[in-house]
C-alpha positions as CSV (number, residue, x, y, z in Angstrom):
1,X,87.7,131.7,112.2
2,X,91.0,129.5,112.3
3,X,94.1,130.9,111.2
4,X,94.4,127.7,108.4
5,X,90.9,129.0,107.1
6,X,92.0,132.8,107.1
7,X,95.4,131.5,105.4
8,X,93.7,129.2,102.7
9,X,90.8,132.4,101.7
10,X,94.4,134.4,101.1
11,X,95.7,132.0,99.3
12,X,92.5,131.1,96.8
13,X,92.4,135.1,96.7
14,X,95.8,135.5,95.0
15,X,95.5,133.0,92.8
16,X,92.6,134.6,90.8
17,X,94.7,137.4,90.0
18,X,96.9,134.4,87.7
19,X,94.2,132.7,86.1
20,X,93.9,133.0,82.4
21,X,95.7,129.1,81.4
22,X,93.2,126.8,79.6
23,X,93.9,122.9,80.5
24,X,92.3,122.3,76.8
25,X,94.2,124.5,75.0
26,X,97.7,125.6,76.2
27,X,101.3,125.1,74.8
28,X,104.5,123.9,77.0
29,X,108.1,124.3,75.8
30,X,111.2,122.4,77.8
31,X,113.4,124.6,76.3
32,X,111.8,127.9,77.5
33,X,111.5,125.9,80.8
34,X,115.4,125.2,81.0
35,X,115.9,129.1,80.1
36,X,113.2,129.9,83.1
37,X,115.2,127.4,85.8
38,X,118.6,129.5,85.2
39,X,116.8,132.9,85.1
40,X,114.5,132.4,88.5
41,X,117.9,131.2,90.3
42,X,116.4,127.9,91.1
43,X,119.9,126.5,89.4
44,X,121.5,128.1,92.1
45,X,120.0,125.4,95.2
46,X,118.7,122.8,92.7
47,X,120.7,121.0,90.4
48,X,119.0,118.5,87.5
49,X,120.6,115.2,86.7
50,X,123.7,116.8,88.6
51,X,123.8,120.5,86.3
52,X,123.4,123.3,89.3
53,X,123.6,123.6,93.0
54,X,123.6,121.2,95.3
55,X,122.2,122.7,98.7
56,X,118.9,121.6,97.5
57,X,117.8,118.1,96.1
58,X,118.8,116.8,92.3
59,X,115.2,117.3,90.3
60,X,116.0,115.0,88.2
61,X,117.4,112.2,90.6
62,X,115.0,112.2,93.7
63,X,114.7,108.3,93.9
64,X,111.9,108.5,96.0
65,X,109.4,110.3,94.0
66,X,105.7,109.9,92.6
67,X,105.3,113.0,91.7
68,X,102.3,115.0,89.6
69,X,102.1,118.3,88.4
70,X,99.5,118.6,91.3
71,X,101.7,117.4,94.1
72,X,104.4,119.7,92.6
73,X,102.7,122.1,93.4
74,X,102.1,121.2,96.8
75,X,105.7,120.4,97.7
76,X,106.8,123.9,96.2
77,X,104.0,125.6,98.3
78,X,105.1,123.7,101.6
79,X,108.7,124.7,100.4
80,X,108.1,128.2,100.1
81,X,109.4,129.9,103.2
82,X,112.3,127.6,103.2
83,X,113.0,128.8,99.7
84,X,112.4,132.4,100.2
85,X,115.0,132.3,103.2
86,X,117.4,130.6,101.3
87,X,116.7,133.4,98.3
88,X,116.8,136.1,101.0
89,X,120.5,134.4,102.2
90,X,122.2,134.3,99.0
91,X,120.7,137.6,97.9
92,X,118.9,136.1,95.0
93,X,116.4,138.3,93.4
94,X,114.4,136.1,90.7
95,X,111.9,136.7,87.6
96,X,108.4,136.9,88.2
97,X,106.2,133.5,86.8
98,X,103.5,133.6,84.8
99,X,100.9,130.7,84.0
100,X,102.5,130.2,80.8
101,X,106.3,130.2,82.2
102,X,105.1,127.8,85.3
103,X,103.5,125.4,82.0
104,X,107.2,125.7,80.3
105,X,109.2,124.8,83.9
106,X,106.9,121.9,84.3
107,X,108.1,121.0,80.7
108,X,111.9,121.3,82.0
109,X,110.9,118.7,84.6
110,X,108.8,116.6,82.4
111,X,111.7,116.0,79.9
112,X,114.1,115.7,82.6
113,X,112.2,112.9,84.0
114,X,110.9,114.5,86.7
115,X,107.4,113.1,86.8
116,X,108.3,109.2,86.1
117,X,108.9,106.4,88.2
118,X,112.4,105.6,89.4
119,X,114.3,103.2,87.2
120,X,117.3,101.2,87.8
121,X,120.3,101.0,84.8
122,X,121.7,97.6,86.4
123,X,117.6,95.7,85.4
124,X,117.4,98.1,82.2
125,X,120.7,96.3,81.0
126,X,118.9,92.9,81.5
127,X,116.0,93.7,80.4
128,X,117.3,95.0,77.1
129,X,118.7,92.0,76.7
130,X,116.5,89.3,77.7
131,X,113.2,90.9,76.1
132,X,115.1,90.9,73.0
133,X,115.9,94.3,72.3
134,X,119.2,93.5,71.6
135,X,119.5,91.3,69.1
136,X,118.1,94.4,66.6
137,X,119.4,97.1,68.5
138,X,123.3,97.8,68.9
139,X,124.2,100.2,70.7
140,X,126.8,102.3,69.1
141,X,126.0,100.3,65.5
142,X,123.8,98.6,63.4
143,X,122.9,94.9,64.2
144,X,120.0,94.6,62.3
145,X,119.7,96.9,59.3
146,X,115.5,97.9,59.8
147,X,116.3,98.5,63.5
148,X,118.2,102.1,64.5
149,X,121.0,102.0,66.5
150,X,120.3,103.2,70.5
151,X,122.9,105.8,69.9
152,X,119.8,107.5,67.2
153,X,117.5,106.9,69.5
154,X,115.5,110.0,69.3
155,X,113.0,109.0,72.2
156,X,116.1,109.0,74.9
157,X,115.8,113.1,75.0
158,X,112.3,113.6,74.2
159,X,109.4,111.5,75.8
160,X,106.9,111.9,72.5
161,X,109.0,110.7,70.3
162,X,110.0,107.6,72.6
163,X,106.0,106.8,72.0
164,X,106.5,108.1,67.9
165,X,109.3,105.6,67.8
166,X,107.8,102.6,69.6
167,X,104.2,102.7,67.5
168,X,106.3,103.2,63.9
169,X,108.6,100.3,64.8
170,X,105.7,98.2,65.5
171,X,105.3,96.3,62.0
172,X,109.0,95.5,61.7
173,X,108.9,93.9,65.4
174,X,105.7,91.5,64.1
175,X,108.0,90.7,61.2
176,X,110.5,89.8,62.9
177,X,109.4,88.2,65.5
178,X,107.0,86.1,63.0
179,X,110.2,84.9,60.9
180,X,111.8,83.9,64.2
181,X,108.8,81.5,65.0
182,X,108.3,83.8,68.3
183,X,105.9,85.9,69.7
184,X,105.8,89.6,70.0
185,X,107.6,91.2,73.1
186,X,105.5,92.1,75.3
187,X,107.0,95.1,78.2
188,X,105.9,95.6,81.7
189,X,106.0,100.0,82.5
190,X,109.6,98.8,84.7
191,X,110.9,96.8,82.3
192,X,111.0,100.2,79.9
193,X,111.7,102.6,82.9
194,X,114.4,100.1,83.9
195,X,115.9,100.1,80.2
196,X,115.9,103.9,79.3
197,X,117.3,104.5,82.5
198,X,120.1,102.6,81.3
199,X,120.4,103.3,77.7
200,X,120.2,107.7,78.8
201,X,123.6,106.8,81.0
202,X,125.3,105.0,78.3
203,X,129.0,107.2,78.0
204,X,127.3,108.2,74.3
205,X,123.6,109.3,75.7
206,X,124.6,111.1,78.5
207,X,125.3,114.8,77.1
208,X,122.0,114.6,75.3
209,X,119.5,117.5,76.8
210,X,115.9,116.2,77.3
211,X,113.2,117.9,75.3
212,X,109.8,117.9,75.3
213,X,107.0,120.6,74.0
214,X,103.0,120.1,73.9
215,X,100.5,122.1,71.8
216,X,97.3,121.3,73.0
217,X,94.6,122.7,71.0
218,X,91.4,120.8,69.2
219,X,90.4,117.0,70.5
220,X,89.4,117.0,67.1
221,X,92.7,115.2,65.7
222,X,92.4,113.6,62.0
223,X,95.0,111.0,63.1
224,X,92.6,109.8,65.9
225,X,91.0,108.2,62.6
226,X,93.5,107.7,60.2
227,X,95.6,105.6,63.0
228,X,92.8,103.1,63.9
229,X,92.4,104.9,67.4
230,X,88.9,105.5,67.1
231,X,87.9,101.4,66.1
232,X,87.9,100.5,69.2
233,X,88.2,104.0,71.1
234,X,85.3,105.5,69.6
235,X,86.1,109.0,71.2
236,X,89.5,111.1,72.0
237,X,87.7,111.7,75.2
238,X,87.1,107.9,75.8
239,X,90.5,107.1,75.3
240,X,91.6,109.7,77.8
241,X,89.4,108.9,80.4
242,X,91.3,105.0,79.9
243,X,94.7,106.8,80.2
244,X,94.0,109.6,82.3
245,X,96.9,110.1,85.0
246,X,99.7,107.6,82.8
247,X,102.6,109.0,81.8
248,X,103.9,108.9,78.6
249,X,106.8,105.5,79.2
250,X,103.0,103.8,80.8
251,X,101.2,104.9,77.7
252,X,104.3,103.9,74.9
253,X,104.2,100.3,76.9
254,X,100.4,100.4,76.3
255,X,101.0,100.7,72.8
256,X,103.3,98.8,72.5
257,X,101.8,95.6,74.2
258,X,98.2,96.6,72.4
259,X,100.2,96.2,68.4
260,X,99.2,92.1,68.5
261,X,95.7,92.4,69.1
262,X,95.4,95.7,66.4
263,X,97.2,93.6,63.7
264,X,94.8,90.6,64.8
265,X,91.7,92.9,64.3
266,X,93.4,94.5,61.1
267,X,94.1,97.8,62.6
268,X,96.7,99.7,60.1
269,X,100.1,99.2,61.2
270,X,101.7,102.3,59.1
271,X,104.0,104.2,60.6
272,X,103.0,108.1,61.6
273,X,104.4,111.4,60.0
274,X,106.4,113.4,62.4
275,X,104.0,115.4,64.5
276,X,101.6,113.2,64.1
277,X,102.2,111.5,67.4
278,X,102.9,114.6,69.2
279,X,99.3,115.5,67.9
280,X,97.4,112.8,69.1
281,X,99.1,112.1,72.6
282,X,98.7,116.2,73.2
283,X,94.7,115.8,72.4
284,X,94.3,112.8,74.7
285,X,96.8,113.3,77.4
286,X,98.5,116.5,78.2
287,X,95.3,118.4,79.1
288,X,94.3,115.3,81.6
289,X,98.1,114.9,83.1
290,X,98.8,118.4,83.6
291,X,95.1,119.2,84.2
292,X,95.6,116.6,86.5
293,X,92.0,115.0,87.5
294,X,91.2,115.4,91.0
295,X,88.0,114.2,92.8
296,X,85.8,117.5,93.5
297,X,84.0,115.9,96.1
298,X,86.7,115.5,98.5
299,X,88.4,118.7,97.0
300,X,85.0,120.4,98.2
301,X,85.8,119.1,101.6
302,X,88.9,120.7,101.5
303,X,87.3,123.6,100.6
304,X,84.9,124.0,103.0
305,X,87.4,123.1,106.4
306,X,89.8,125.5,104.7
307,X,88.4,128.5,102.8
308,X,84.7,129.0,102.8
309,X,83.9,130.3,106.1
310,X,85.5,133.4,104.2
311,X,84.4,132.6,100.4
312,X,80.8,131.3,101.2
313,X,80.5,134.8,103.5
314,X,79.9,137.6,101.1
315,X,80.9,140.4,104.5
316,X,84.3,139.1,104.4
317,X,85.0,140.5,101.5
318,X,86.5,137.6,99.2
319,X,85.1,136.5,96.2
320,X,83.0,133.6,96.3
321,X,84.4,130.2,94.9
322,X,84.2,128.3,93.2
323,X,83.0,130.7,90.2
324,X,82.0,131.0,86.2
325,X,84.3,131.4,84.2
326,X,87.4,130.8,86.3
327,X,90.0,128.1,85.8
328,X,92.6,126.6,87.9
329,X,95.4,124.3,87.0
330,X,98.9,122.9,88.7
331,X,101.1,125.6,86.9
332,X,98.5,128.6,87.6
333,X,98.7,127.7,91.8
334,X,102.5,127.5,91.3
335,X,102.4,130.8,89.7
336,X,100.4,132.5,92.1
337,X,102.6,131.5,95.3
338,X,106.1,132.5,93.2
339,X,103.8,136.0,92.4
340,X,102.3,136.5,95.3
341,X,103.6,134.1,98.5
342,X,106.3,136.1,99.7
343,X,104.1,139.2,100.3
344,X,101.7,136.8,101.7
345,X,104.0,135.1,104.3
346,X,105.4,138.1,105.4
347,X,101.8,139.6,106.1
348,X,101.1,136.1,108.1
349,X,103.9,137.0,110.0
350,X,103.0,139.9,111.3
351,X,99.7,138.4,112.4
352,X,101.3,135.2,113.8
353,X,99.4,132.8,111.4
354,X,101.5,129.5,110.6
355,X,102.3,128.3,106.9
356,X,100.2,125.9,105.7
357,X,100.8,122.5,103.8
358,X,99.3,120.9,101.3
359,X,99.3,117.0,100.1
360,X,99.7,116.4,96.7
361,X,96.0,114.8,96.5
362,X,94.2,117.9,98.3
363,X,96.2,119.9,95.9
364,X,94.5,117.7,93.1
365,X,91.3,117.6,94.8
366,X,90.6,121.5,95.8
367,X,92.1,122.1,92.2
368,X,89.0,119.9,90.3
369,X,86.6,121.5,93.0
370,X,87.6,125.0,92.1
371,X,86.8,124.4,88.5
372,X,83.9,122.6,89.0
373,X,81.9,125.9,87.2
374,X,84.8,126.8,85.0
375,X,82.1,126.3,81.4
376,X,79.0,128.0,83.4
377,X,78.2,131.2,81.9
């Protein structure tokens, strides 16, 4: 037996003692997340968009990342020991971490922009100007009476209501754009990246704290009907499966760009109540992005270099994988190694077994292969 397969069975073994988090039905709160990030110490090493330490990298400024809740996980597991000394250094003794409180941290880095692609305030400030946006939008005041000020902007802290504010704008863009003889602006996923990135740094924007909360619950969403959605969408599932793995700036410029061809087929234009949008985007998206949709055949590849020449043998004493009932997801792994890892590592130690690492894809991939029999009964 390799010491990577006996360290991978230990692993899968302490995570079933944190499972209980249901990808369908779960809720995520960025404020409770913020709370979490002071309380586990992680403001001590890690700063975000320059609030904390600094002996560890900016969470909200790492220019070079691609990052999933999956590969989150991954780069907090290979970071582990690393961690735990630095903890063990400063004589940092932290909060334990649930399922629930992993969900709320990954909501702290979701409305910190943690998970989107890297923009650049130098082409946001073109952009805003050369697609337009300007000659509604002022910045500090009105230009344009229908269009809000970027200073009210409501979608620079939270990331729902950037889509809620994009969608309900929709009609008065047409209008306009039809009385100026011109055609709607259409938005590439940097051109938007590029422009909140500038707007957020704005002298105005930057004190404002990012927010951002999901209840996921039923697929079963009236405004899937009452917004047109299911015309051409037929399903909420269908319409995840088309968006599964955006994030939300992809899926507000998907909107966006989509608004000529709905008006064209007489799809209603109205604008949404508040909560509305958070509604519909939680039924179609979070469970899929935070989910996160791995391939289970590869992650049974994974599974079978790593782990089952302990799980598949019923002497070895672990239980077998992947089982009924159980259910794995990104913030139920980082759970498990803040619960668990340190008593872990210290036991591999002591039997002179290295630390494995993880890629953000096998995380993905083992994770979908482990819940491969999560609805058998």
């Amino acid at each position: 037996m390799s010491s990577f397969a006996i360290t991978n069975r230990a692993f899968v073994l302490l995570l079933i003692s944190a499972l209980g988090a249901s990808a369908e039905g779960f809720m995520a709160d960025s404020v409770r997340g913020e709370r979490l990030f002071q309380t586990l110490a992680c403001v001590q090493c890690h700063s975000v968009n320059g609030t904390g330490g600094t002996s560890a990298p900016d969470l909200g400024r790492m220019v070079d990342r691609a990052f999933t809740p999956a590969s989150l996980a991954a780069t907090m597991w290979n970071h582990a020991p690393g961690m735990w000394a630095a903890m063990r250094e400063h004589q940092v003794t932290a909060s334990q971490l649930d399922a629930q409180a992993a969900q709320d941290l990954m909501a702290f880095f979701y409305a910190a922009r943690f998970f989107e692609k890297p923009g650049d305030a130098g082409r946001g400030k073109r952009a805003f100007e050369s697609r337009g946006c300007a000659k509604c939008h002022g910045l500090a005041g009105a230009v344009n009476p229908k269009a809000k000020p970027v200073t009210e902007w409501q979608g620079l802290a939270d990331p729902l209501a950037l889509v809620e504010e994009m969608w309900n704008h929709r009609a008065d863009m047409l209008a306009e754009a039809g009385a100026k003889g011109a055609p709607a602006p259409q938005l590439n996923v940097q051109d938007l990246t590029d422009m909140l990135v500038y707007l957020r740094n704005l002298p105005a924007n930057r004190s404002k704290t990012g927010v951002f909360r999901l209840d996921v619950g039923s697929a079963d969403v009236p405004v899937f009907q009452s917004a047109g959605c299911a015309k051409c969408h037929k399903t909420v599932e269908a319409l995840a499966n088309r968006l599964q793995g955006q994030t939300l700036t992809e899926i507000a410029v998907e909107m966006w760009n989509h608004t000529p061809l709905m008006a064209a087929e007489g799809a209603p234009l109205t604008p949404l109540a508040r909560g509305d949008m958070q509604a519909l985007v939680s039924s179609f998206w979070a469970a899929k992005f935070f989910g996160e949709a791995g391939r289970p055949g590869p992650g049974a590849g994974v599974y079978t270099k790593n782990c089952a020449v302990c799980h598949n043998d019923a002497s070895s004493g672990a239980s077998p994988l992947p089982a009924a009932g159980r259910e794995f997801t990104a913030a139920i792994m980082v759970s498990a190694l803040w619960r668990h890892g340190p008593d872990m590592y210290a036991q591999m130690k002591t039997k002179g077994l290295a630390w494995p690492g993880f890629q953000g894809a096998q995380m993905a991939d083992l994770i979908a292969y482990l819940n491969t029999k999560r609805s058998s009964q």
